[in-house]
N, CA, C and O atoms as a printed pandas DataFrame, in Angstrom:
     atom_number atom_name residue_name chain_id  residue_number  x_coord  y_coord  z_coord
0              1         N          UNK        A               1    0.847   -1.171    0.000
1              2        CA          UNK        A               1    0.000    0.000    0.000
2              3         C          UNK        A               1    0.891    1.232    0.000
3              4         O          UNK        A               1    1.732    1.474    0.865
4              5         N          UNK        A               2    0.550    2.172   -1.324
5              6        CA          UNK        A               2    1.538    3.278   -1.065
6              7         C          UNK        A               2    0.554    4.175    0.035
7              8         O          UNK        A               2   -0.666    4.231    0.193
8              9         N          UNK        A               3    1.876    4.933    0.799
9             10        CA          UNK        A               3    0.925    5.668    1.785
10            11         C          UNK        A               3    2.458    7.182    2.041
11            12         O          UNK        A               3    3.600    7.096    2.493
12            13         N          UNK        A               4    1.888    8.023    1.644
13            14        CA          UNK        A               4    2.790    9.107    1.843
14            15         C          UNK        A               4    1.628   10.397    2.738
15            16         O          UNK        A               4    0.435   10.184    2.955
16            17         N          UNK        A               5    2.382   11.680    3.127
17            18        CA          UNK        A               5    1.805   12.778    3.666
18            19         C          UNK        A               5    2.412   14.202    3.227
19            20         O          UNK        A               5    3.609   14.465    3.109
20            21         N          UNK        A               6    1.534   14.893    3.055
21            22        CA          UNK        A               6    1.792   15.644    2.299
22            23         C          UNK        A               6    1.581   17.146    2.999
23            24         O          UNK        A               6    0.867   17.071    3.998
24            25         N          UNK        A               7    2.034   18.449    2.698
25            26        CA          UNK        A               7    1.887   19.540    3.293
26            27         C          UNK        A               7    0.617   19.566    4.531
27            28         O          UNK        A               7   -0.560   19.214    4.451
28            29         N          UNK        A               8    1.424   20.153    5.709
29            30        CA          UNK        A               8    0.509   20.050    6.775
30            31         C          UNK        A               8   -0.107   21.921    7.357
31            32         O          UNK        A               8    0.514   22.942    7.651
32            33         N          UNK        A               9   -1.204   21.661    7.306
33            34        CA          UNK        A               9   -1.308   23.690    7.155
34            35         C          UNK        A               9   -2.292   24.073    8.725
35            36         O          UNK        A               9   -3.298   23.442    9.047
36            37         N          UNK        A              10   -1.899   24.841    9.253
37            38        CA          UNK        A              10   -2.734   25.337   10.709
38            39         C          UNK        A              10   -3.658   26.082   10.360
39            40         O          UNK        A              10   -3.278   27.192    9.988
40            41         N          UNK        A              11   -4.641   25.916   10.338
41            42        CA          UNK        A              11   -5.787   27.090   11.079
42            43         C          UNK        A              11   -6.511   26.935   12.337
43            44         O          UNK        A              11   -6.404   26.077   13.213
44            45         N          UNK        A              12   -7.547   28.326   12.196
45            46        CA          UNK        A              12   -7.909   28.918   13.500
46            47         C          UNK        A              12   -8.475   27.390   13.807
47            48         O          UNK        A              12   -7.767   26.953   14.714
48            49         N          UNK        A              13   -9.271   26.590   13.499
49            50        CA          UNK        A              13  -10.023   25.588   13.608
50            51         C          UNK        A              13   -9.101   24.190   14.062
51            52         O          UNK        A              13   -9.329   23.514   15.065
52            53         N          UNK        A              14   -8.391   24.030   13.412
53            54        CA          UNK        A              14   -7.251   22.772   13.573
54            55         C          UNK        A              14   -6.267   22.703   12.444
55            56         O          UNK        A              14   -5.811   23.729   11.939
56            57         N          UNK        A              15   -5.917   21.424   12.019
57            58        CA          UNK        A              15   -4.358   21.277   10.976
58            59         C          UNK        A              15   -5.577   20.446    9.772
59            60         O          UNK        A              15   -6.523   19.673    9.616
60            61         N          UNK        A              16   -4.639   21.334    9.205
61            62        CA          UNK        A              16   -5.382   20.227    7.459
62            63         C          UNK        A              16   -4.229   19.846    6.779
63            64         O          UNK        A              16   -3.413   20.616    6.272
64            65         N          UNK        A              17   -4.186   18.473    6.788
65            66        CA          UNK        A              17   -3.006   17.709    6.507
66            67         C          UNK        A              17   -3.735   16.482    5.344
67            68         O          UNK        A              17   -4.875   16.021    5.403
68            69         N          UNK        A              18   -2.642   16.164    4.311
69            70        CA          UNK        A              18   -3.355   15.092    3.469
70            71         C          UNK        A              18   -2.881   13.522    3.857
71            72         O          UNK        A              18   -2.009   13.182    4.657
72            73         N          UNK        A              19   -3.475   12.950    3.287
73            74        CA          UNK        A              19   -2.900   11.493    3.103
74            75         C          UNK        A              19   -2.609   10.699    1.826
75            76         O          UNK        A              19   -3.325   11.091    0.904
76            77         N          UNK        A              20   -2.098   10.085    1.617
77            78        CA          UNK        A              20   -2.466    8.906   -0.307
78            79         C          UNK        A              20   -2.403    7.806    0.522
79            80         O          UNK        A              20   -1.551    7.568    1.378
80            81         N          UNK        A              21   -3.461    7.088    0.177
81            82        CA          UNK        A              21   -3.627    5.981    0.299
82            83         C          UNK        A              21   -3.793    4.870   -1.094
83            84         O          UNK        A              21   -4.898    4.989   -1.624
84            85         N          UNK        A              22   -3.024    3.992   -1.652
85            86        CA          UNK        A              22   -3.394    3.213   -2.772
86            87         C          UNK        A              22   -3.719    4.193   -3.404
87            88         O          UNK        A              22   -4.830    4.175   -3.935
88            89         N          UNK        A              23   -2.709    5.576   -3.583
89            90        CA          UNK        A              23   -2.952    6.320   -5.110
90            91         C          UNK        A              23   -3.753    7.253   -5.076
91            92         O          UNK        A              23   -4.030    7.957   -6.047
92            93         N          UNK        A              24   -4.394    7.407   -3.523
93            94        CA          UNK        A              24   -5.775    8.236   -3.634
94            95         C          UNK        A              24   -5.446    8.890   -2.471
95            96         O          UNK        A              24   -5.259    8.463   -1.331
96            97         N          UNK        A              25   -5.387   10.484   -3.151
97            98        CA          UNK        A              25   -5.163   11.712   -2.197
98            99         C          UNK        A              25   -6.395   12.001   -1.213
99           100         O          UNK        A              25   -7.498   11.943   -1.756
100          101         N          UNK        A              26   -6.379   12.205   -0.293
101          102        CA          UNK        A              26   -7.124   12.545    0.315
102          103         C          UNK        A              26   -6.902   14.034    1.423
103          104         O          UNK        A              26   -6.107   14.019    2.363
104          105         N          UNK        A              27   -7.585   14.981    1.144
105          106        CA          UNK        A              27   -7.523   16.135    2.270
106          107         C          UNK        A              27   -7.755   15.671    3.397
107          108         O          UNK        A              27   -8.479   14.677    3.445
108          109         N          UNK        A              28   -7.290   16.163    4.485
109          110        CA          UNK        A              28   -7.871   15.784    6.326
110          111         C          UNK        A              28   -8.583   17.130    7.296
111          112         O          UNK        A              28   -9.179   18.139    6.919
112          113         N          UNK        A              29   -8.447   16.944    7.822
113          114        CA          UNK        A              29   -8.627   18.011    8.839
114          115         C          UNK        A              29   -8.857   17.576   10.238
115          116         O          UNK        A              29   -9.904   17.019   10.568
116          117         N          UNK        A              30   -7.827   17.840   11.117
117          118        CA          UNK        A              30   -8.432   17.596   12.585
118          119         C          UNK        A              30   -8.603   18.336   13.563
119          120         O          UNK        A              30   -7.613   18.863   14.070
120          121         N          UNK        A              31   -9.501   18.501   13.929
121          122        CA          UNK        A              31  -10.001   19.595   14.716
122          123         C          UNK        A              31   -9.269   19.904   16.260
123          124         O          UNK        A              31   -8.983   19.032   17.080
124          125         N          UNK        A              32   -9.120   20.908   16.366
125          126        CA          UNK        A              32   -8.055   21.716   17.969
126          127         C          UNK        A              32   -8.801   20.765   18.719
127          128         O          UNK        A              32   -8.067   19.894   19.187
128          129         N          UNK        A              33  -10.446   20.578   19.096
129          130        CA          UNK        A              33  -10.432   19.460   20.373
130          131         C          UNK        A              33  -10.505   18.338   20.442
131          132         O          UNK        A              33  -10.929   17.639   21.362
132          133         N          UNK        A              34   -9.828   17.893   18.833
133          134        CA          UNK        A              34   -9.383   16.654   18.844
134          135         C          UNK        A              34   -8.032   16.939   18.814
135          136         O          UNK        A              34   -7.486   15.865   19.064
136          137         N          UNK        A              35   -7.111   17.862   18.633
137          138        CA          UNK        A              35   -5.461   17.434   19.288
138          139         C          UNK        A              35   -5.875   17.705   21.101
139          140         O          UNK        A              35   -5.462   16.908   21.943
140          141         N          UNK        A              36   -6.510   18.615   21.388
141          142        CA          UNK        A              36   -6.245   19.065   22.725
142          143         C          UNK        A              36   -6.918   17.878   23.323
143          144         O          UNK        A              36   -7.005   18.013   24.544
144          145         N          UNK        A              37   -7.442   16.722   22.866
145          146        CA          UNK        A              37   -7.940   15.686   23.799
146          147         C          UNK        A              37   -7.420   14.462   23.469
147          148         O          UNK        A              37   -7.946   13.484   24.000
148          149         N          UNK        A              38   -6.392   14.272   22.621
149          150        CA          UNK        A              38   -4.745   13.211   22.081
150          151         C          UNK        A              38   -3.915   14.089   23.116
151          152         O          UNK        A              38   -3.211   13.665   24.032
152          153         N          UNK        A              39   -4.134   15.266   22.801
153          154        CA          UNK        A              39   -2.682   16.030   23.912
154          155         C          UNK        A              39   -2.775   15.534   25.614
155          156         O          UNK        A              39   -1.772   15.282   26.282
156          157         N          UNK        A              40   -4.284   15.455   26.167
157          158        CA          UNK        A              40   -4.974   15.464   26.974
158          159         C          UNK        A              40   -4.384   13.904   27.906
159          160         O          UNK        A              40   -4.089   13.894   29.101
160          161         N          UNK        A              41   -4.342   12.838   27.070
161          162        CA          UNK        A              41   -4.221   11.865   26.999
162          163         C          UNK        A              41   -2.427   11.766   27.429
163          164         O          UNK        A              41   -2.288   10.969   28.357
164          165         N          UNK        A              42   -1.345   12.261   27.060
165          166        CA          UNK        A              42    0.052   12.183   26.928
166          167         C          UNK        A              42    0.453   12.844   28.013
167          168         O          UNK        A              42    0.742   12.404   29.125
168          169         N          UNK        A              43    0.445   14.332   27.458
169          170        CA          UNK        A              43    1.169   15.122   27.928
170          171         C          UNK        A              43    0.568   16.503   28.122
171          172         O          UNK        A              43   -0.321   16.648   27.282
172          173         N          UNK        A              44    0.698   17.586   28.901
173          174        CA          UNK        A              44   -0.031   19.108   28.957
174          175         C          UNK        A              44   -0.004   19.837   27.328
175          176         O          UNK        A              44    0.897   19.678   26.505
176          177         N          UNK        A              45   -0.912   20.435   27.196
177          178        CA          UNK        A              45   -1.166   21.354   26.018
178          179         C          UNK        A              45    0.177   22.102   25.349
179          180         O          UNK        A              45    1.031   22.752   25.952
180          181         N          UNK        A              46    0.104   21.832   24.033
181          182        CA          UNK        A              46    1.272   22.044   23.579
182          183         C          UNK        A              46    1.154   23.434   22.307
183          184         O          UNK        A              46    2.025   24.148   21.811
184          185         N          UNK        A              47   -0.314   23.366   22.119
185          186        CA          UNK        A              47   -0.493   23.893   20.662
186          187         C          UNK        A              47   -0.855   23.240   19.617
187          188         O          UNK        A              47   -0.380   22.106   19.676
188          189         N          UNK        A              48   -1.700   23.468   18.332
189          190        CA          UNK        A              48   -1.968   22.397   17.788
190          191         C          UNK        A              48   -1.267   21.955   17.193
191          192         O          UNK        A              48   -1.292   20.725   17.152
192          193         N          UNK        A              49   -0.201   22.707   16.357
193          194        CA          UNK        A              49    1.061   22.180   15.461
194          195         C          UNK        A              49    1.888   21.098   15.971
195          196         O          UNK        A              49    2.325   20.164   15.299
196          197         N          UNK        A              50    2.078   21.310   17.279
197          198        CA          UNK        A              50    3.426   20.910   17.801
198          199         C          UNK        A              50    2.576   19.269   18.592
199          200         O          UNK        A              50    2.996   18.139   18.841
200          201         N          UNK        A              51    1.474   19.850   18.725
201          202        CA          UNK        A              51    0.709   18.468   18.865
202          203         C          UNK        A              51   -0.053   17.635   17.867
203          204         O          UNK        A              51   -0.707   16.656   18.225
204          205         N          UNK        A              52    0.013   17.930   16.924
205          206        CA          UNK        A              52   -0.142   17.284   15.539
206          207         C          UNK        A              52    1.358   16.363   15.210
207          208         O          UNK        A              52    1.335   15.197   14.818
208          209         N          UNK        A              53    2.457   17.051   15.426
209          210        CA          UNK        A              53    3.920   16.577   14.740
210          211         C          UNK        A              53    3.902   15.417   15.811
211          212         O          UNK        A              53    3.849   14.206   15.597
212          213         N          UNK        A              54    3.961   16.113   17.065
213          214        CA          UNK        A              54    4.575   14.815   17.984
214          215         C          UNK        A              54    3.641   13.673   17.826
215          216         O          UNK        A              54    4.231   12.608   18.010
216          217         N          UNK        A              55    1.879   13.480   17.435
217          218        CA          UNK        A              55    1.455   12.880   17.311
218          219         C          UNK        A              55    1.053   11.821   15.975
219          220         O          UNK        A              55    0.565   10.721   15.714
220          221         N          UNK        A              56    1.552   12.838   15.464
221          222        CA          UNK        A              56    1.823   12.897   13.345
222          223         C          UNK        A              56    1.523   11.565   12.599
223          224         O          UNK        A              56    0.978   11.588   11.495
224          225         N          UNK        A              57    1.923   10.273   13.279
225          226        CA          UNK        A              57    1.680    8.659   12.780
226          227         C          UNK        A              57    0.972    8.409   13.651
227          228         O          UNK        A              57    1.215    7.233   13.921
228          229         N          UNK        A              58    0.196    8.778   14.318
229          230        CA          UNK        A              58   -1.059    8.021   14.885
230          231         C          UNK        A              58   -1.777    8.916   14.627
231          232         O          UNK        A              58   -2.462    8.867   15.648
232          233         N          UNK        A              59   -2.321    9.991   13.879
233          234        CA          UNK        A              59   -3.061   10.922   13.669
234          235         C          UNK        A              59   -3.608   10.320   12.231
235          236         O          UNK        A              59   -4.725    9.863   11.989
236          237         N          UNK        A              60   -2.255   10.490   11.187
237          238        CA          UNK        A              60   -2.351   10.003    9.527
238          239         C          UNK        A              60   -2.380    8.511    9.567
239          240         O          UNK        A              60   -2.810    8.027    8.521
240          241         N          UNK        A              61   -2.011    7.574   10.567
241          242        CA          UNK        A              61   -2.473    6.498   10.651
242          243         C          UNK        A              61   -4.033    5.848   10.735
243          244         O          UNK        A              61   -4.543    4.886   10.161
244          245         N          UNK        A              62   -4.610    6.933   11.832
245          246        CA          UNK        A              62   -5.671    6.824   11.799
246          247         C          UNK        A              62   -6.757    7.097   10.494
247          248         O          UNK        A              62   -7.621    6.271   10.203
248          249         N          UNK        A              63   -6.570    8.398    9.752
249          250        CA          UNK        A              63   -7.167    8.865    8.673
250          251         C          UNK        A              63   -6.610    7.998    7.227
251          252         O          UNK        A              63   -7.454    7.942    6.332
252          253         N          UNK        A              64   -5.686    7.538    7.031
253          254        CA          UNK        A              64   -5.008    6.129    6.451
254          255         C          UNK        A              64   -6.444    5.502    6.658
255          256         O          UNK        A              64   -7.381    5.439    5.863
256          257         N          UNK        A              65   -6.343    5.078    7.897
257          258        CA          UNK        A              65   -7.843    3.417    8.163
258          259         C          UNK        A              65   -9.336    4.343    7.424
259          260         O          UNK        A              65  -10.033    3.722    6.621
260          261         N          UNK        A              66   -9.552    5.208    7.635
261          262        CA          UNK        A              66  -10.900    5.953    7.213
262          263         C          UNK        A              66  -10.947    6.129    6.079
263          264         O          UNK        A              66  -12.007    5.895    5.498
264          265         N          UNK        A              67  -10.173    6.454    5.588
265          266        CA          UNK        A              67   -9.798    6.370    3.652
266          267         C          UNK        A              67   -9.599    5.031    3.143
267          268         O          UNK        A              67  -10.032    4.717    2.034
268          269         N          UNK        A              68   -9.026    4.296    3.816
269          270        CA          UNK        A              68   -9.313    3.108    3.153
270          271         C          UNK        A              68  -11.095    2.154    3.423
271          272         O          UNK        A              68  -11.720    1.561    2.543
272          273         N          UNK        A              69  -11.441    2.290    4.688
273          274        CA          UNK        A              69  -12.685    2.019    4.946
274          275         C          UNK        A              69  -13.649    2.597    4.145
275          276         O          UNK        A              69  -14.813    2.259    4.360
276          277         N          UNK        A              70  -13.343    3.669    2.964
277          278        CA          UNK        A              70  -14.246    4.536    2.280
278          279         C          UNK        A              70  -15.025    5.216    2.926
279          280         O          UNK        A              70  -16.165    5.480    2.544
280          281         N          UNK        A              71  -14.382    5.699    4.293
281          282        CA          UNK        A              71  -15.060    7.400    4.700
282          283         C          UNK        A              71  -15.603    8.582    4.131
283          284         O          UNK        A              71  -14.558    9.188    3.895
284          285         N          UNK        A              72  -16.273    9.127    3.851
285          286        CA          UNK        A              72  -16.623   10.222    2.525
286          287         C          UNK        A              72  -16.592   11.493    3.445
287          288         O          UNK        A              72  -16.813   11.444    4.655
288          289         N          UNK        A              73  -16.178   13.083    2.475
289          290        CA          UNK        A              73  -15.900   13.582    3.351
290          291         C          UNK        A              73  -14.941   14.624    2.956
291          292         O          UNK        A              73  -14.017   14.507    3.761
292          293         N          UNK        A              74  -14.691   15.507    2.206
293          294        CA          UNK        A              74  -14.106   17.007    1.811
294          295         C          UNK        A              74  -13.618   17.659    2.432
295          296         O          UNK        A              74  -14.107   18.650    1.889
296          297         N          UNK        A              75  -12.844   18.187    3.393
297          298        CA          UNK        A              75  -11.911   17.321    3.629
298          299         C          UNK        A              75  -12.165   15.660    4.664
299          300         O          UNK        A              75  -13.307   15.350    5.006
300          301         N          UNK        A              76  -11.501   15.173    4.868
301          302        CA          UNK        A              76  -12.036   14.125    6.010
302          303         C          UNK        A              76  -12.294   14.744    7.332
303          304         O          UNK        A              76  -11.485   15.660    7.481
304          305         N          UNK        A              77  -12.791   14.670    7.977
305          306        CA          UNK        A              77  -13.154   15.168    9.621
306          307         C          UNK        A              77  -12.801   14.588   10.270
307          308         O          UNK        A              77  -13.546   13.615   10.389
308          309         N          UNK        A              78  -11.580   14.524   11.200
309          310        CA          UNK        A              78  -10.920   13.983   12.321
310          311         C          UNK        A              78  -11.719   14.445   13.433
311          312         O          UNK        A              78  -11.751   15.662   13.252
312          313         N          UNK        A              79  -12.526   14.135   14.705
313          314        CA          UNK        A              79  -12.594   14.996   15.563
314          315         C          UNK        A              79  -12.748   14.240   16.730
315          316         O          UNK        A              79  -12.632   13.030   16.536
316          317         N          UNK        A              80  -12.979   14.586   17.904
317          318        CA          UNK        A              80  -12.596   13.911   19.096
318          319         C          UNK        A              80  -12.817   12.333   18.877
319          320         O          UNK        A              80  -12.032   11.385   18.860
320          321         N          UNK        A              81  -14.287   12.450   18.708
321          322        CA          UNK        A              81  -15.031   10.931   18.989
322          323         C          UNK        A              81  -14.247   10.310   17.564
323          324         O          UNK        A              81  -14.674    9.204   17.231
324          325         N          UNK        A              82  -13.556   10.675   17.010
325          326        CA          UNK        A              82  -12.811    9.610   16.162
326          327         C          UNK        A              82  -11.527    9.019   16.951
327          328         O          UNK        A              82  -10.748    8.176   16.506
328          329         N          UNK        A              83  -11.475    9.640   18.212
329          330        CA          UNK        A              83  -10.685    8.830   18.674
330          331         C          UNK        A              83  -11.005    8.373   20.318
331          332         O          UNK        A              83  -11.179    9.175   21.236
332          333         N          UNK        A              84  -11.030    7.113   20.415
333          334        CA          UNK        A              84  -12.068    6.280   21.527
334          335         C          UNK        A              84  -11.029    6.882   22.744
335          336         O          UNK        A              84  -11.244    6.615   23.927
């Protein structure tokens, strides 16, 4: 499975980061209270960037499984309850 990541961009809202999965680009987006509740989980509040990077393969790992499961979705929506 090819799987690469591609430019990762901040806004006010959260990080919009892509994925390819098997050839197929996909936009992301995960929302600030879904890093601040991965951050929540580790370590104290970091910011969303810096908690996106340190978390970076279990974030695009996760959105990897949703793109391949055929998630639908402009960009994809990461947000808390996507992560148990």
């Amino acid at each position: 499975m090819s799987q690469s990541v591609t430019e990762v961009k901040l806004t006010n809202a959260g990080v919009i980061f892509s994925v390819c999965v098997e050839f197929v680009n996909r936009e992301c987006f995960i929302s600030n209270e879904a890093l601040i509740k991965l951050a929540s989980q580790m370590f104290n509040a970091i910011g969303p960037m810096r908690t996106f990077r340190e978390l970076e393969a279990n974030i695009t790992g996760v959105a990897r499984r949703l793109v391949h499961a055929g998630v639908q979705g402009s960009p994809l929506q990461l947000t808390p309850n996507t992560f148990p």
